[in-house]
C-alpha positions in Angstrom: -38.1 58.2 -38.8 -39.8 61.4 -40.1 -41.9 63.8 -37.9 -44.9 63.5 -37.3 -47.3 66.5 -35.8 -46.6 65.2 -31.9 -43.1 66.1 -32.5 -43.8 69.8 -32.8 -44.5 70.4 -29.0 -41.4 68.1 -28.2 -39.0 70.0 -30.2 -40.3 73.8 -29.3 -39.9 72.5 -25.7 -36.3 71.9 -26.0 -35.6 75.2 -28.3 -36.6 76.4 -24.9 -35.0 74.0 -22.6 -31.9 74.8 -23.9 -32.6 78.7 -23.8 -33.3 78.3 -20.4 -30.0 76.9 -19.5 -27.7 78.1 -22.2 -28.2 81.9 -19.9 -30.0 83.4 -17.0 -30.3 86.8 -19.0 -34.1 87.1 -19.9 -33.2 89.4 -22.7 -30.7 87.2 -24.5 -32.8 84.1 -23.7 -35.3 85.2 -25.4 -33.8 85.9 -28.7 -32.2 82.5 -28.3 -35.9 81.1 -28.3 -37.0 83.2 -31.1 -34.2 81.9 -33.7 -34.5 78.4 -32.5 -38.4 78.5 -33.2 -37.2 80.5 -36.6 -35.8 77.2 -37.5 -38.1 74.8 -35.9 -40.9 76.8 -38.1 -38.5 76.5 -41.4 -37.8 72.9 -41.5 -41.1 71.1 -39.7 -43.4 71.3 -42.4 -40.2 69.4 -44.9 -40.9 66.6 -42.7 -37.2 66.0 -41.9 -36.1 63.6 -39.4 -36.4 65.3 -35.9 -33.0 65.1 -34.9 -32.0 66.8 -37.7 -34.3 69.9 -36.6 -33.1 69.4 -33.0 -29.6 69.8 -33.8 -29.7 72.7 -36.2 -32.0 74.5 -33.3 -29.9 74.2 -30.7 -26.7 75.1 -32.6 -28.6 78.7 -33.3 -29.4 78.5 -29.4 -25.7 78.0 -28.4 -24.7 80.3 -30.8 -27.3 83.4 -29.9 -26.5 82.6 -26.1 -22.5 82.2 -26.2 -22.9 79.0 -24.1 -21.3 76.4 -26.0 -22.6 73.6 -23.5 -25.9 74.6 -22.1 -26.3 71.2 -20.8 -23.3 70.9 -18.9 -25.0 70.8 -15.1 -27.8 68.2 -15.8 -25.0 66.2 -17.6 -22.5 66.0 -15.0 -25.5 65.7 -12.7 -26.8 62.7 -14.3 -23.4 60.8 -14.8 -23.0 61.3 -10.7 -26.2 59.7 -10.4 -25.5 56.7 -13.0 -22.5 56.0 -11.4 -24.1 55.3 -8.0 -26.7 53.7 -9.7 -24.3 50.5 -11.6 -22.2 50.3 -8.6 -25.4 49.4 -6.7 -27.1 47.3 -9.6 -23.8 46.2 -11.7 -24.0 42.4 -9.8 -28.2 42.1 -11.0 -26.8 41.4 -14.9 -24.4 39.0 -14.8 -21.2 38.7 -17.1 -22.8 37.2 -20.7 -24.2 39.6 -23.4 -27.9 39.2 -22.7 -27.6 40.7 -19.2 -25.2 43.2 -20.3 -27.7 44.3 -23.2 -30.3 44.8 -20.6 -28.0 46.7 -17.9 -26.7 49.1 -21.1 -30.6 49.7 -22.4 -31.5 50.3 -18.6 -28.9 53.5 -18.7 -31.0 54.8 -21.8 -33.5 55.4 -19.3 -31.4 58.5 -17.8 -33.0 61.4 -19.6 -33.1 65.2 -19.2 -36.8 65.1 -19.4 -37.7 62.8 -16.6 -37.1 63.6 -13.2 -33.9 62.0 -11.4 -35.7 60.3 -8.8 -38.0 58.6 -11.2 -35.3 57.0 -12.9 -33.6 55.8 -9.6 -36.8 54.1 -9.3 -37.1 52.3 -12.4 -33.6 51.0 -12.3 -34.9 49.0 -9.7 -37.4 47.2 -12.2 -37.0 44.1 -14.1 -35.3 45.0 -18.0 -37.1 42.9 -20.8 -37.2 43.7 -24.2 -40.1 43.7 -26.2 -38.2 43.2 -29.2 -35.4 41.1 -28.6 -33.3 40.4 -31.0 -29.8 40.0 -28.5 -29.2 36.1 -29.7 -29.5 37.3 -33.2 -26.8 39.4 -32.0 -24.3 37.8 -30.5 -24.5 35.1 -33.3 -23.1 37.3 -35.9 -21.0 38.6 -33.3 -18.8 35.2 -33.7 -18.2 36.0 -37.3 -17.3 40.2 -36.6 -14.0 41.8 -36.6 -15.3 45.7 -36.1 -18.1 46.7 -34.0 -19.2 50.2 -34.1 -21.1 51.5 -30.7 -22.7 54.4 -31.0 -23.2 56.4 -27.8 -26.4 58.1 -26.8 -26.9 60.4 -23.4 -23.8 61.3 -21.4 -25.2 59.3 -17.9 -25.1 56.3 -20.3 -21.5 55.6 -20.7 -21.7 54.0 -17.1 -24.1 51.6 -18.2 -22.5 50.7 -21.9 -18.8 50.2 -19.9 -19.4 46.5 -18.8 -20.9 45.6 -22.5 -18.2 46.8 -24.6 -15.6 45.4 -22.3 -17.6 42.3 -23.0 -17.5 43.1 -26.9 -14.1 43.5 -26.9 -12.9 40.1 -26.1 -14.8 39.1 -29.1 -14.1 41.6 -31.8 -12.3 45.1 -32.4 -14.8 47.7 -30.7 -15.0 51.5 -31.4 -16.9 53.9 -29.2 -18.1 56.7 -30.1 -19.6 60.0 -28.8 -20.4 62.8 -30.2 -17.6 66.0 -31.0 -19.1 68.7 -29.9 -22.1 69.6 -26.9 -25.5 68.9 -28.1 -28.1 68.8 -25.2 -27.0 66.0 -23.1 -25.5 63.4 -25.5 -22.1 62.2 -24.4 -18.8 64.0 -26.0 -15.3 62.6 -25.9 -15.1 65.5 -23.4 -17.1 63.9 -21.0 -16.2 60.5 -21.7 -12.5 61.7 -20.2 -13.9 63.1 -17.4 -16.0 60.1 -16.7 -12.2 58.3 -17.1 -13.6 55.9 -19.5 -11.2 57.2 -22.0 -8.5 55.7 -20.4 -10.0 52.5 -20.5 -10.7 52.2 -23.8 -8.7 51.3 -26.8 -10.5 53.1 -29.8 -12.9 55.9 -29.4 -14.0 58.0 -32.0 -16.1 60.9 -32.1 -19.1 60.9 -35.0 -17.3 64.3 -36.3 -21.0 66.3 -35.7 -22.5 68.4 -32.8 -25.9 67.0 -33.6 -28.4 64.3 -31.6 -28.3 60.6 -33.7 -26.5 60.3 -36.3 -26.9 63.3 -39.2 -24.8 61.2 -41.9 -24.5 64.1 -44.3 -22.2 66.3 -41.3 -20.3 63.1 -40.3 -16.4 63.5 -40.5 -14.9 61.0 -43.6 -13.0 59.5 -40.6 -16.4 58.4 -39.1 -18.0 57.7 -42.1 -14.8 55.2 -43.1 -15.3 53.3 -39.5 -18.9 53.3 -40.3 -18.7 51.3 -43.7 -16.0 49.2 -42.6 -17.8 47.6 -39.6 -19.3 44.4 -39.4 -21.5 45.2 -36.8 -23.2 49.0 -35.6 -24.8 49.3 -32.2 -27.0 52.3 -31.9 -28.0 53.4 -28.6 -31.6 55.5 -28.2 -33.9 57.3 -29.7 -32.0 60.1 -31.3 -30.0 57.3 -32.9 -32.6 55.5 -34.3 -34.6 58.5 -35.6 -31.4 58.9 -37.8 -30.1 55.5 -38.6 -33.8 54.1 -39.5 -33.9 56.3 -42.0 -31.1 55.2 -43.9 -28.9 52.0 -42.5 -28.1 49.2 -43.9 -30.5 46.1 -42.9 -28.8 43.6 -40.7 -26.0 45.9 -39.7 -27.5 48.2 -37.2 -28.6 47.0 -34.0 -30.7 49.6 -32.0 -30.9 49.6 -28.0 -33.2 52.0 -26.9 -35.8 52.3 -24.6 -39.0 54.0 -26.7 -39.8 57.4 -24.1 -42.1 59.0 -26.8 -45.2 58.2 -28.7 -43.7 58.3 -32.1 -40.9 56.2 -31.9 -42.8 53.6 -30.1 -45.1 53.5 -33.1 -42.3 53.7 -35.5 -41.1 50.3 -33.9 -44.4 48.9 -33.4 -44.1 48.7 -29.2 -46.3 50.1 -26.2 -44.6 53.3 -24.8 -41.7 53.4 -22.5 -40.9 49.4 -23.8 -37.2 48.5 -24.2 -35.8 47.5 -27.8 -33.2 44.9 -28.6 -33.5 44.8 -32.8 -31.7 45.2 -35.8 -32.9 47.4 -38.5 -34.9 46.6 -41.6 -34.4 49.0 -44.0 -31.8 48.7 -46.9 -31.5 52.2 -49.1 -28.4 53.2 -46.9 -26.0 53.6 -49.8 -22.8 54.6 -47.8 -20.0 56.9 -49.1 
């Protein structure tokens, strides 16, 4: 997905976001917001895709500012507050890959620019997808051997947990988060924190420091896991932005819920609806 004008107001407001918590000095904040709008005003009109231009932005805001994880607080914040949340709600989705879909999308609800007790509400609402593709899923799941799960925000690893436990009774699954701090996407840092790590048998990080999936900056490891797999589930926005751009049809399956205007027209859905669907674009040449 490319950007579109409404993405301009989004981006410049977390150039600033991030100023704001990368440092409490006015002066150095400042300057950080000034070279992140250098680059927000460089590469907008190009019409690149918006993750792209959110993660070159906020590496020039980490970098100006010395904070190498501005969004440490609101993360470990969130995950506290996503770990109440499954305990309380884990028992509502049941043990088969339809509810677990539903109980990992709800987690993509947990997000930096909504306020925390807003999403303690809405976990408390019913989960259907407006695109629902999950049967679709699980069919080819029967004939997979890799699964590739692509992590989205930090909170979210509480809510993915109970699927890819389910996924890996049924195929060879490979989580992974991002390498480096980049707003509040989950890292393999946080991940062993969170004591999923432990847990899991093969984690990977996508080699970048960037939100979705900026294929170009992947690590060859990454890339190798990427080809290789049967099956890729992609998890929010920032990951489809990327991955719609250039996956493979009928690989990629994208679980999201769609929190802005854009993306929800992208994928042809009211705002705020929950997506269960695999991609349908086929230029992705791999490598």
């Amino acid at each position: 997905m490319r950007t579109v004008p409404e993405c301009y107001s989004c981006l410049e407001s977390l150039v600033r976001k991030t100023a704001e918590l990368a440092t409490s000095n006015f002066e150095l904040r400042a300057r950080a917001v000034r070279e992140g709008m250098k680059v927000l005003e460089q590469e907008f009109p190009r019409q690149r895709i918006p993750t792209q231009i959110a993660g070159e932005a906020q590496r020039v805001v980490r970098k100006v500012s010395g904070n190498l994880d501005p969004f440490r607080e609101v993360k470990d914040r969130e995950m506290a507050v996503a770990a109440r949340l499954v305990s309380r709600i884990r028992d509502r989705f049941g043990n088969d890959g339809a509810g677990l879909m539903r109980l990992a999308v709800l987690g993509n609800a947990v997000d930096f620019f909504k306020d925390l007790d807003a999403v303690v509400e809405q976990v408390d609402h019913p989960v259907n997808f407006h695109l629902d593709e999950t049967a679709a899923f699980v069919a080819r799941l029967e004939r997979a051997h890799l699964v590739l799960y692509l992590a989205d925000n930090a909170a979210e690893c509480f809510f993915d947990y109970p699927l890819i436990a389910w996924l890996a009774e049924r195929a060879e699954v490979v989580y992974a988060p991002k390498a480096g701090p980049v707003q509040n996407d989950l890292t393999l840092d946080d991940l062993i924190r969170a004591g999923f790590a432990a847990k899991m048998q093969n984690i990977i990080t996508t080699g970048t420091d960037t939100p979705g999936l900026d294929w170009e900056l992947a690590s060859a490891e990454f890339r190798e896991i990427f080809n290789r797999a049967d099956l890729v589930l992609a998890k929010g926005m920032g990951n489809y932005e990327t991955l719609s751009e250039f996956a493979p049809a009928r690989k990629v399956f994208f679980l999201l819920m769609a929190k802005c205007r854009p993306v929800a027209r992208s994928l042809g859905v009211p705002l705020d609806s929950f997506v269960a669907t695999f991609s349908s674009t086929s230029s992705f040449a791999g490598g």
